[in-house]
C-alpha positions in Angstrom: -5.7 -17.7 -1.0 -4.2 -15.5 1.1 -2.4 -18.2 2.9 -0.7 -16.5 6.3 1.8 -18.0 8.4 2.1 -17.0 11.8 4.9 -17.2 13.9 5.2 -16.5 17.9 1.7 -16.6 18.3 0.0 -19.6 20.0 -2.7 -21.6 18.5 -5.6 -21.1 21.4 -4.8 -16.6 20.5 -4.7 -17.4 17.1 -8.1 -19.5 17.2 -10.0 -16.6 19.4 -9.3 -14.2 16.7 -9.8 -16.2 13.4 -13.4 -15.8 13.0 -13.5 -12.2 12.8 -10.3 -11.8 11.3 -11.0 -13.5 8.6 -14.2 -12.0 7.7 -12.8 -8.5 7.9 -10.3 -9.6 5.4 -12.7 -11.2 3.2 -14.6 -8.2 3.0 -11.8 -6.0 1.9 -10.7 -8.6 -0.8 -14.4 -9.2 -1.9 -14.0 -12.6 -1.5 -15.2 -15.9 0.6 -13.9 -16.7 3.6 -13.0 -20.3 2.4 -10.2 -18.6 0.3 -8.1 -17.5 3.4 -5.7 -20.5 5.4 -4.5 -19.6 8.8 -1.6 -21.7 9.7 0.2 -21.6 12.7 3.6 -22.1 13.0 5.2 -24.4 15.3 9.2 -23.2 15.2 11.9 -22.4 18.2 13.8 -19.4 18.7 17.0 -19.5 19.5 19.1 -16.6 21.1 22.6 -16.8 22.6 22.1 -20.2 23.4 19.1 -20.3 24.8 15.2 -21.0 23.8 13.3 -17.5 23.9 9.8 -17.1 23.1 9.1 -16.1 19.6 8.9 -12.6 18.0 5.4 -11.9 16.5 5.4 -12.3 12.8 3.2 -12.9 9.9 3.6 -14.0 6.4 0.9 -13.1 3.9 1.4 -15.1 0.8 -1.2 -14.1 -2.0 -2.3 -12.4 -5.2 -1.3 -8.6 -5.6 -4.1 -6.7 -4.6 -2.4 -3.1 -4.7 -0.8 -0.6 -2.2 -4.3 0.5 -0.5 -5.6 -2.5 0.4 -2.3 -4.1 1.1 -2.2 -1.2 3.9 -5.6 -2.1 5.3 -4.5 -6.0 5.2 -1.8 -5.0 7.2 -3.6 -2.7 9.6 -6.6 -5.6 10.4 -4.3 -8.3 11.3 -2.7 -5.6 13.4 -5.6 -4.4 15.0 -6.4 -8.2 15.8 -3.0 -9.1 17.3 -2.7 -5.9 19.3 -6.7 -7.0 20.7 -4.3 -9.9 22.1 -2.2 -8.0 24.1 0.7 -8.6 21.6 2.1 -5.4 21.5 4.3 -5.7 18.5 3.6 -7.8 15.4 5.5 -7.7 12.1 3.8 -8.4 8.5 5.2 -9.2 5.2 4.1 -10.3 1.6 5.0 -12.3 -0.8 3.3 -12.4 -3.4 2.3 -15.1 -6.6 2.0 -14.5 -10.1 -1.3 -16.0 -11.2 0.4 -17.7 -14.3 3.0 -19.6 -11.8 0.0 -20.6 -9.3 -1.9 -23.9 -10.2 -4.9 -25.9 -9.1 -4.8 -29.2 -9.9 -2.9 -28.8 -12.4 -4.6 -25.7 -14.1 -2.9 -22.1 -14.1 -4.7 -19.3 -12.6 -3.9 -17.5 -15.0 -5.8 -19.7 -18.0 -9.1 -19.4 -15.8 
């Protein structure tokens, strides 16, 4: 955990970013990098009756971390799409309660 979900991104741009990435983010969350998932979205867009590529977006799902470092979250991944060429990207959060997220059957919130 964080799990992000990217959309209109390819796999190969996604992949040449990911190492870095990730360790950035681990860094600001004081955590491993084995806790973050990057999963790439396969979906279509559809506009006016036609296929059109898809709008950059990501989906960070995770535990609330506060305002501040939700900003800097936001302004890596940035920083790493925009290295892409990408010149837009959107972000948004959702985020878990630890007593409603389990691991094998345990609640985060009991450990």
């Amino acid at each position: 955990m964080p799990h992000l979900f990217i959309r209109g991104i390819s796999v190969e741009q996604v992949k040449t970013i990911s190492r870095p990435l990730v360790q950035e983010l681990a860094e600001l969350c004081e955590c491993g990098t084995d806790n973050f998932t990057l999963e790439v979205v396969n979906s279509t867009f559809v506009f006016d009756g036609k296929e059109v590529p898809g709008y950059p977006f990501i989906e960070v799902k995770w535990f609330e971390r506060g305002q501040a470092v939700r900003d800097q979250f936001a302004n890596i991944i940035t920083k790493y799409v925009h290295s892409l060429e990408v010149p837009e990207v959107e972000i948004a959060f959702s985020t878990f309660k630890e007593s409603e997220y389990y691991f094998n059957g345990k609640s985060f919130a009991t450990e």
